[in-house]
C-alpha positions in Angstrom: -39.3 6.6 51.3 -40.7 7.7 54.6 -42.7 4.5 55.2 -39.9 2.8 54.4 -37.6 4.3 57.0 -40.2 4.0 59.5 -40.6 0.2 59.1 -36.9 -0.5 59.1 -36.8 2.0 62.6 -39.5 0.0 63.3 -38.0 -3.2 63.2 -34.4 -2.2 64.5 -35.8 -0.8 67.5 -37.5 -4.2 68.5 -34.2 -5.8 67.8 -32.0 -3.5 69.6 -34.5 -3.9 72.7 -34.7 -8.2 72.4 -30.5 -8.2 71.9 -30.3 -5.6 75.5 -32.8 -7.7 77.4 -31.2 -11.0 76.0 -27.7 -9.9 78.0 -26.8 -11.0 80.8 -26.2 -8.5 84.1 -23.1 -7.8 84.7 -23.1 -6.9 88.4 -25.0 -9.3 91.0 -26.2 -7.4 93.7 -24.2 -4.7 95.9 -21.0 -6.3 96.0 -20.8 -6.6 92.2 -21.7 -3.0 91.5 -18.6 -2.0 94.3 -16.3 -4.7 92.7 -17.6 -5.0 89.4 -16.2 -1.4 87.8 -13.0 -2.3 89.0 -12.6 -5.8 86.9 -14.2 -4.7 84.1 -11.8 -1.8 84.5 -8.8 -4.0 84.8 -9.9 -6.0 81.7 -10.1 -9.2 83.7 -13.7 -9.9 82.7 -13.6 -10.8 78.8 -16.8 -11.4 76.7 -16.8 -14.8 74.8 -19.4 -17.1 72.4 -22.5 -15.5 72.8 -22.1 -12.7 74.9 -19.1 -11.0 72.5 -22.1 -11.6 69.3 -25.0 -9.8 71.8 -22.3 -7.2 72.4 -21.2 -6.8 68.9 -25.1 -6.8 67.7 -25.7 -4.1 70.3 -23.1 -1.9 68.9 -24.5 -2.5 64.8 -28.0 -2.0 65.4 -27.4 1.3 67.8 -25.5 2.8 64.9 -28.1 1.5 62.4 -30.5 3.0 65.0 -29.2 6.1 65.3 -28.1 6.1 61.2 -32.5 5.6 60.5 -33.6 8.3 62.9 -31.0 11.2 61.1 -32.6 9.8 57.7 -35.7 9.9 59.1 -35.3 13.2 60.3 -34.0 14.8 57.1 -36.7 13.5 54.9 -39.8 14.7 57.4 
């Protein structure tokens, strides 16, 4: 059971890391970090096609992430 979990940790941490780095920035330099916080706050910016999937994979494999290590860590 142990192996197991630590193959499947295995494998969802090299997704989670290829679906962050596959994301595009959402800031462009100092004048997006100043004005950047303030569209995203104002819900102006709006993820669609294949950003909103990267986004909504990032979410399911941090909870599967996070979901392995507390199995992981019970069964050691």
């Amino acid at each position: 059971m142990e192996t197991l979990l630590f193959v499947l940790l295995a494998i969802v941490s090299i997704a989670l890391i290829t679906v962050v780095l596959l994301q595009s920035g959402r800031s462009a330099g100092l004048s997006g970090a100043i004005s950047g916080g303030a569209e995203q706050l104002m819900g102006k910016q709006k993820a669609r096609g294949v950003e909103a999937f990267l986004s909504k994979m990032t979410v399911v494999l941090a909870v599967l992430f996070f979901i392995l290590t507390i199995l992981l860590a019970y069964f050691l």
